[in-house]
NULO-414199 format. One line per 2 residues: number of its first residue (from 1); their letters; for each residue x, y, z of N, C-alpha, C. Coordinates in Angstrom, 3 decimals. Atoms other than C-alpha are relative to their C-alpha. Layout:
REM NULO-414199
NUM) a) X/Y/Z/X/Y/Z/X/Y/Z; ...
//
This chain:
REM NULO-414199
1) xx) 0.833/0.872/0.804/114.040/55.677/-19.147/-1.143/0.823/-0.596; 1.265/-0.213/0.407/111.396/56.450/-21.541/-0.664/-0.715/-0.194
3) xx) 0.952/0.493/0.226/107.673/55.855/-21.618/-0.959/0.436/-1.094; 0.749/-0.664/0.832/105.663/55.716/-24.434/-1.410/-0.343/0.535
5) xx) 1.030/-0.429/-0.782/102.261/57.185/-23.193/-1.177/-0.466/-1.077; 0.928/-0.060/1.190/100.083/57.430/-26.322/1.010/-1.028/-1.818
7) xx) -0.209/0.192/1.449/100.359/56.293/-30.191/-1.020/-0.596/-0.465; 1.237/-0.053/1.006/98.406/56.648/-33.229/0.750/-0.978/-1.400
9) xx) -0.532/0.874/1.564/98.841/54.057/-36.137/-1.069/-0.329/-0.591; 0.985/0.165/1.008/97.518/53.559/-39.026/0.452/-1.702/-0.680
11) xx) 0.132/1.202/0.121/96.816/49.826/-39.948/-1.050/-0.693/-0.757; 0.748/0.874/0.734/95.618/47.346/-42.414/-0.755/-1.066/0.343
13) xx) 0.139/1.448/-0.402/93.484/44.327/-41.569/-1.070/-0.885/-0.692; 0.661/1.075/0.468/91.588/41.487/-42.957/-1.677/0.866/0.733
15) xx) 1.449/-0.188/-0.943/87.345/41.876/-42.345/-0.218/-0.788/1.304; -0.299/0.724/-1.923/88.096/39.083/-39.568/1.230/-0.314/0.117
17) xx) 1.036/-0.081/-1.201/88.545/39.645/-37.039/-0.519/1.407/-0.217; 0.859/-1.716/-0.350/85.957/42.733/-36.303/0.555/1.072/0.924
19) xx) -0.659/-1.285/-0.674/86.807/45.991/-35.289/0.232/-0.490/1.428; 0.117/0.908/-1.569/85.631/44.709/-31.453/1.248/-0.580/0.291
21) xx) -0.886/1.105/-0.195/87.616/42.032/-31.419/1.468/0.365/-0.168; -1.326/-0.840/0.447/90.524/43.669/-33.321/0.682/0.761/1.566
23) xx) -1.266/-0.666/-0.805/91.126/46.378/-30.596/-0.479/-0.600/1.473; 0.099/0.500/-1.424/90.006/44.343/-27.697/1.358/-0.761/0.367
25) xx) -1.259/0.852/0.052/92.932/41.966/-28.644/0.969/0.689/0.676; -1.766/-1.393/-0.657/95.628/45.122/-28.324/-0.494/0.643/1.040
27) xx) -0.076/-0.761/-1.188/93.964/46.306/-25.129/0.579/-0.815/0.815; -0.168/0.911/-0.630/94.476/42.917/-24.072/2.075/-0.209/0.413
29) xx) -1.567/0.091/0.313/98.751/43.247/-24.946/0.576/0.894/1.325; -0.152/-0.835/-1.416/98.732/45.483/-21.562/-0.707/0.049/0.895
31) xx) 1.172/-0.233/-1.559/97.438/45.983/-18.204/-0.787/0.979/0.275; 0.728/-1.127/0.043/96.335/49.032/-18.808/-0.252/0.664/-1.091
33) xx) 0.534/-0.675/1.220/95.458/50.093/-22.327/-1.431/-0.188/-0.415; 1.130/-0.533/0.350/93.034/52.318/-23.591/0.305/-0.283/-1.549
35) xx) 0.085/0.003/1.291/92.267/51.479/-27.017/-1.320/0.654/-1.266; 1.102/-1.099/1.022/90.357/54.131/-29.966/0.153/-0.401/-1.439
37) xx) -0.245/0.879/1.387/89.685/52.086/-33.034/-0.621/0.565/-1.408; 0.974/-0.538/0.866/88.398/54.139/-36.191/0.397/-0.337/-1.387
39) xx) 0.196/0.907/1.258/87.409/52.264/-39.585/0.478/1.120/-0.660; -0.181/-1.204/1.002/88.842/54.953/-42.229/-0.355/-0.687/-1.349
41) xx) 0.331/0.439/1.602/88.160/52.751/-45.502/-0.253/-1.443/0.230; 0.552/1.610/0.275/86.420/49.350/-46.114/0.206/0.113/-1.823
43) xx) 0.004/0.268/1.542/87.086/47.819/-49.508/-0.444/-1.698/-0.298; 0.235/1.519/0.118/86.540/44.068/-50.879/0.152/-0.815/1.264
45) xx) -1.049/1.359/-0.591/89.223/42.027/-48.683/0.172/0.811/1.362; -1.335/-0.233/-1.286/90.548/44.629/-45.951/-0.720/1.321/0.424
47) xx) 0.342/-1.251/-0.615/89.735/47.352/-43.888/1.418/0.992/0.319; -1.021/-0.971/-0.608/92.046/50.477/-42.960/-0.473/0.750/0.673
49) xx) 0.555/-0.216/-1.400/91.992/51.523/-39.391/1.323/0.959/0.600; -0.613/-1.029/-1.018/92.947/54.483/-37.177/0.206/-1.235/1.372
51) xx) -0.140/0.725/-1.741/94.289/52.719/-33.582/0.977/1.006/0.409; -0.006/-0.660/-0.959/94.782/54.883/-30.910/0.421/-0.942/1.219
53) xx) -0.490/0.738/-0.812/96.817/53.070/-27.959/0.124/0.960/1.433; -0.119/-0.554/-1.123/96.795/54.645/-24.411/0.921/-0.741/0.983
55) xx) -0.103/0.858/-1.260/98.608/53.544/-21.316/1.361/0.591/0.318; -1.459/-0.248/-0.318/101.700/54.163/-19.004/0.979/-0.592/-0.464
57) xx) -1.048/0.421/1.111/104.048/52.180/-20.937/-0.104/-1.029/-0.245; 0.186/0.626/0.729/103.107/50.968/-23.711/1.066/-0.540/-1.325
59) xx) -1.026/1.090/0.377/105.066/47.935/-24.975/-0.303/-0.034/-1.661; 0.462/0.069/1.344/105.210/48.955/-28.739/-0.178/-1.563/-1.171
61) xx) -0.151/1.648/0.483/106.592/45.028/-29.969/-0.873/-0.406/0.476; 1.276/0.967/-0.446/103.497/43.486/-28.355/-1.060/0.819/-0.794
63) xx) 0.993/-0.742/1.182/101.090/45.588/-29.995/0.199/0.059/-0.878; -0.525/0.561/1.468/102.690/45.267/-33.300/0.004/-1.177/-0.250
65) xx) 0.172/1.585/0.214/102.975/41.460/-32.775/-1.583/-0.386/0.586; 1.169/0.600/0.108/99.650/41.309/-31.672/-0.962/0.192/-1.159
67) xx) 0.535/-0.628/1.401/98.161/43.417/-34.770/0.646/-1.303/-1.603; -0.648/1.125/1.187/100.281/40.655/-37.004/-0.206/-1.124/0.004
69) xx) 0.064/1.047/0.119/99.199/37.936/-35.288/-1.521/-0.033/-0.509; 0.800/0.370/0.556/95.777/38.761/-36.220/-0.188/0.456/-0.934
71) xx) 0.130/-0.320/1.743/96.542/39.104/-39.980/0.060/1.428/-0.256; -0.258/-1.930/0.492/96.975/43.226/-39.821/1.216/0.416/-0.696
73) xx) -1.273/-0.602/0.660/99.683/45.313/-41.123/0.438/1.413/0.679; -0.613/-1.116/-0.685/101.264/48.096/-39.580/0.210/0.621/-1.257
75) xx) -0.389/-1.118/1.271/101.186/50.905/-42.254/1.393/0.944/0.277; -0.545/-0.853/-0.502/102.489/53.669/-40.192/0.005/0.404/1.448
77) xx) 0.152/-0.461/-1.312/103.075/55.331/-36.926/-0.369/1.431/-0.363; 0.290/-1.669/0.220/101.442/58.674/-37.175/0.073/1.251/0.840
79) xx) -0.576/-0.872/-1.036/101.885/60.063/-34.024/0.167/-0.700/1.302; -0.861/0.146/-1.324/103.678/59.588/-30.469/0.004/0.611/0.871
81) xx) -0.291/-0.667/-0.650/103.563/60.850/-27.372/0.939/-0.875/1.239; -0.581/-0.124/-0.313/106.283/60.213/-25.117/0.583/-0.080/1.438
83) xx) -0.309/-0.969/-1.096/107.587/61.074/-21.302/1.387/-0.805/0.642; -1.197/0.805/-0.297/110.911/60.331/-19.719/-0.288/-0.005/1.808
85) xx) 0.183/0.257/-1.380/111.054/58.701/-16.180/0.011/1.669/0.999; 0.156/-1.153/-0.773/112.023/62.209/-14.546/-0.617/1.108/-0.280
87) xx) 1.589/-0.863/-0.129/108.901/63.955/-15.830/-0.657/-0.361/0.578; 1.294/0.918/-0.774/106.753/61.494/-14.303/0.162/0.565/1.286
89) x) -0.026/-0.464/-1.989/107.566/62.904/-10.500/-1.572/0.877/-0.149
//
Protein backbone atom coordinates (compact mmCIF):
# COMPACT_ATOMS: atom_id res chain seq x y z
CA UNK A 1 0.00 0.00 0.00
CA UNK A 2 0.81 3.51 -0.59
CA UNK A 3 0.77 6.61 1.57
CA UNK A 4 0.53 9.88 0.47
CA UNK A 5 2.65 11.87 3.09
CA UNK A 6 2.77 15.45 1.76
CA UNK A 7 1.06 17.52 -1.27
CA UNK A 8 1.27 20.85 -2.68
CA UNK A 9 -1.74 22.29 -4.74
CA UNK A 10 -2.44 25.06 -6.21
CA UNK A 11 -6.12 26.32 -5.80
CA UNK A 12 -8.72 28.82 -6.60
CA UNK A 13 -11.24 30.18 -4.12
CA UNK A 14 -13.94 32.64 -3.59
CA UNK A 15 -12.84 35.72 -0.79
CA UNK A 16 -15.29 33.60 1.57
CA UNK A 17 -14.45 31.75 3.23
CA UNK A 18 -10.94 33.30 4.66
CA UNK A 19 -7.74 31.90 4.34
CA UNK A 20 -8.28 30.67 8.34
CA UNK A 21 -11.18 29.14 7.78
CA UNK A 22 -10.28 27.82 4.29
CA UNK A 23 -7.33 25.64 5.59
CA UNK A 24 -8.75 24.95 8.96
CA UNK A 25 -11.64 23.21 7.03
CA UNK A 26 -8.91 20.71 5.13
CA UNK A 27 -7.05 20.16 8.39
CA UNK A 28 -10.29 19.26 9.63
CA UNK A 29 -10.73 16.28 6.46
CA UNK A 30 -8.06 14.25 8.73
CA UNK A 31 -6.90 13.33 12.05
CA UNK A 32 -3.84 14.46 11.58
CA UNK A 33 -3.17 17.17 9.04
CA UNK A 34 -0.81 19.79 8.94
CA UNK A 35 -2.00 22.44 6.80
CA UNK A 36 0.46 25.60 4.97
CA UNK A 37 -1.88 28.01 3.30
CA UNK A 38 -0.12 30.81 1.08
CA UNK A 39 -2.29 33.66 -0.70
CA UNK A 40 -0.25 33.92 -4.17
CA UNK A 41 -2.77 36.47 -5.97
CA UNK A 42 -5.92 38.37 -4.79
CA UNK A 43 -8.00 39.86 -7.58
CA UNK A 44 -11.79 41.24 -7.62
CA UNK A 45 -13.87 37.87 -6.96
CA UNK A 46 -11.13 35.10 -6.04
CA UNK A 47 -8.05 34.46 -4.47
CA UNK A 48 -5.21 31.92 -5.66
CA UNK A 49 -3.67 29.85 -2.98
CA UNK A 50 -0.60 27.67 -2.34
CA UNK A 51 -2.02 24.56 0.14
CA UNK A 52 0.41 22.52 1.57
CA UNK A 53 -1.25 19.22 3.16
CA UNK A 54 0.80 17.12 5.70
CA UNK A 55 -0.11 13.89 7.38
CA UNK A 56 0.36 10.01 7.37
CA UNK A 57 -2.20 9.30 4.89
CA UNK A 58 -3.64 11.72 3.44
CA UNK A 59 -7.08 10.98 1.94
CA UNK A 60 -6.63 13.01 -1.37
CA UNK A 61 -10.85 12.76 -2.34
CA UNK A 62 -11.68 14.40 1.01
CA UNK A 63 -9.49 17.22 0.62
CA UNK A 64 -10.51 17.85 -2.86
CA UNK A 65 -14.21 17.47 -1.84
CA UNK A 66 -13.71 19.53 0.95
CA UNK A 67 -11.86 22.46 -1.12
CA UNK A 68 -15.20 22.14 -3.55
CA UNK A 69 -17.45 22.13 -1.02
CA UNK A 70 -16.27 25.42 0.00
CA UNK A 71 -16.58 26.97 -3.52
CA UNK A 72 -12.59 26.37 -4.46
CA UNK A 73 -11.13 24.84 -7.45
CA UNK A 74 -8.42 22.55 -7.66
CA UNK A 75 -6.04 24.06 -10.33
CA UNK A 76 -3.23 21.69 -9.96
CA UNK A 77 -1.23 19.26 -8.01
CA UNK A 78 2.25 20.60 -7.96
CA UNK A 79 3.99 18.35 -5.96
CA UNK A 80 3.76 14.85 -4.03
CA UNK A 81 5.45 13.10 -1.73
CA UNK A 82 4.74 9.60 -1.33
CA UNK A 83 5.93 6.29 0.82
CA UNK A 84 4.94 2.70 0.37
CA UNK A 85 3.82 0.59 3.45
CA UNK A 86 7.34 -1.29 3.51
CA UNK A 87 9.33 1.93 3.89
CA UNK A 88 7.46 2.89 6.82
CA UNK A 89 9.26 -0.04 9.12
Amino acid sequence: MVFVKRIVLDVLKPHQPNALEFSSSIAKAGSDYRVHLTVIEVDERTETLQIEVVGNAIDFEAVQSTISDMGGSLHSIDEVEVQSETDAG
